[in-house]
C-alpha positions as a Python dict, from the first residue, in 0.01 Angstrom:
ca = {
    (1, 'X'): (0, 0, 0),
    (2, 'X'): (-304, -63, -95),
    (3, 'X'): (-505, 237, -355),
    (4, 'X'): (-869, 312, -380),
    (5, 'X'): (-956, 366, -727),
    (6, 'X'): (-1304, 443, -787),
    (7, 'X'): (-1635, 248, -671),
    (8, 'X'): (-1511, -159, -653),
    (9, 'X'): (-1157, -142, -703),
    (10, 'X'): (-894, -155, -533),
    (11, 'X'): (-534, -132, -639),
    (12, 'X'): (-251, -349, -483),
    (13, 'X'): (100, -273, -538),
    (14, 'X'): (379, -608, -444),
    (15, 'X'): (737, -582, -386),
    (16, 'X'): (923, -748, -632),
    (17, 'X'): (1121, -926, -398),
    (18, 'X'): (784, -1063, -279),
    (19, 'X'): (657, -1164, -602),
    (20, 'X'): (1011, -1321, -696),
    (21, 'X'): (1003, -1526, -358),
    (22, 'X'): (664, -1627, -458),
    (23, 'X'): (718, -1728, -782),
    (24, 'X'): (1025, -1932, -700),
    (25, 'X'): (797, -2144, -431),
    (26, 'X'): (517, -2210, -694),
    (27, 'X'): (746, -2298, -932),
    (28, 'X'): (921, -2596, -687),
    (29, 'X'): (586, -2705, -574),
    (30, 'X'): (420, -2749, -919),
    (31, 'X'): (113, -2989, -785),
    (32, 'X'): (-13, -2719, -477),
    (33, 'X'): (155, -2407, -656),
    (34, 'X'): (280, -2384, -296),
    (35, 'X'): (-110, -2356, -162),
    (36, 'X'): (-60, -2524, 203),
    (37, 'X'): (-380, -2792, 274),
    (38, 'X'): (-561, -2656, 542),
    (39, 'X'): (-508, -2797, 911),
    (40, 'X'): (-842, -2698, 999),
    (41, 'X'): (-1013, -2938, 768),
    (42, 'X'): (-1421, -2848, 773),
    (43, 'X'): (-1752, -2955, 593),
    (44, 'X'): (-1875, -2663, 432),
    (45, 'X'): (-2159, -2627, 212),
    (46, 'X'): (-2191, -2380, -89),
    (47, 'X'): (-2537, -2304, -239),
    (48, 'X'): (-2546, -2149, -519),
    (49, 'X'): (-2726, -2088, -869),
    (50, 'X'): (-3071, -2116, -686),
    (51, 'X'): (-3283, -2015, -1008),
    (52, 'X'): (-3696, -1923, -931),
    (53, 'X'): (-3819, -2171, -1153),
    (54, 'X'): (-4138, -1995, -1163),
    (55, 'X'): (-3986, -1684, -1322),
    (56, 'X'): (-3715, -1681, -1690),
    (57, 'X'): (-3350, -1794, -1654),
    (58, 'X'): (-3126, -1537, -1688),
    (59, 'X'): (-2756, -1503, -1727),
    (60, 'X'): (-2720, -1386, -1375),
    (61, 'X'): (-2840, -1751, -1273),
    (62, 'X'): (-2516, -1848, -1497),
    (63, 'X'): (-2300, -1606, -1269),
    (64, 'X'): (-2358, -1764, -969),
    (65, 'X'): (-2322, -2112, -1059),
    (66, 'X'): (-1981, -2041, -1191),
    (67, 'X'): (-1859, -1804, -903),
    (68, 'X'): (-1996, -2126, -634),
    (69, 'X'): (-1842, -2381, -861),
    (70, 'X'): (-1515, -2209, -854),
    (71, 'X'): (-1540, -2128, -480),
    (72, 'X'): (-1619, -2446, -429),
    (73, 'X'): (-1313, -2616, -629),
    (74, 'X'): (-1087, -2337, -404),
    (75, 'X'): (-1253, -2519, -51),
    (76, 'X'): (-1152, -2843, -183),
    (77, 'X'): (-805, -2759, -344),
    (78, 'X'): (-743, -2627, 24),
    (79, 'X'): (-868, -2922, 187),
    (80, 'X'): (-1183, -2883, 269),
    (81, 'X'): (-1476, -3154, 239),
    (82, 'X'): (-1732, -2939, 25),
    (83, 'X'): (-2073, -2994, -85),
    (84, 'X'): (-2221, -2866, -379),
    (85, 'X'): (-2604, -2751, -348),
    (86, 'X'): (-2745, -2620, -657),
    (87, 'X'): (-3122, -2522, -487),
    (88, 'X'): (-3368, -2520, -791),
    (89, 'X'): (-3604, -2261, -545),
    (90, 'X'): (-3991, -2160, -515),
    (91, 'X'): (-4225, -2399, -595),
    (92, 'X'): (-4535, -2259, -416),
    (93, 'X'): (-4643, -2089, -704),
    (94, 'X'): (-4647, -2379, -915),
    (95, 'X'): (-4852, -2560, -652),
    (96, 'X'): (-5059, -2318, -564),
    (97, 'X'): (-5165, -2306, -966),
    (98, 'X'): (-5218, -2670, -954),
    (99, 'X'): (-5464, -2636, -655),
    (100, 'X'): (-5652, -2324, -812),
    (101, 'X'): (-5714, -2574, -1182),
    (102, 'X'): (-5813, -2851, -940),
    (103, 'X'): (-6067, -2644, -755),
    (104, 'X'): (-6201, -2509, -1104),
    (105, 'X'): (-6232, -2823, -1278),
    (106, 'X'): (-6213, -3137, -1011),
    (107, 'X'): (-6345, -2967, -694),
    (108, 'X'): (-6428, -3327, -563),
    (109, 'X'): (-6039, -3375, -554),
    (110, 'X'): (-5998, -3145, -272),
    (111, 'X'): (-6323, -3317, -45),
    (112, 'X'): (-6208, -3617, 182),
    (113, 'X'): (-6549, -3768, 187),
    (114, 'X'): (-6540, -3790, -198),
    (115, 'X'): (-6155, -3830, -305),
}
């Protein structure tokens, strides 16, 4: 039965018959742990990290690449054909910087007639 207990967790309680039974099939399949490959074999795509390079890396950048990493190695243990996308995000501001210095100092850069 499963047990609220407090904000974000949630307590689970197994029978130990269940957990026995369980044990038992992991232990005579030791390559799949007895994790069945999926018969519904799909291309799925996880993004993740997805830093702003125009602001400071954090550890929360960190977070995300591991939790998509490791959902990603889950897909793939089950069967799936995953690709990894690790989005480095938000380059407009860096652009939009490098138009700004080339109107201050090169303005003839931006003219058709003269570039």
């Amino acid at each position: 039965e499963p047990e609220i207990a407090g904000p974000g967790f949630i307590n689970l309680r197994f029978k130990k018959e269940y957990l026995e039974q369980s044990l038992m099939n992991m232990a005579n399949d030791a390559e799949r742990l007895a994790v069945p490959v999926t018969s519904n074999k799909q291309k799925i795509v996880v993004d993740f990290s997805s830093p702003n390079i125009a602001k400071e890396m954090h550890v929360g950048h960190l977070r995300s690449t591991i939790i998509g990493d490791t959902l990603s190695n889950v897909l793939e243990f089950s069967g799936h054909d995953v690709t990894r996308l690790n989005h480095v995000g938000d380059w407009g501001t860096q652009f939009g910087m490098l138009v700004e210095h080339l109107r201050d100092e090169y303005p003839a850069a931006l003219n058709k007639e003269t570039s």
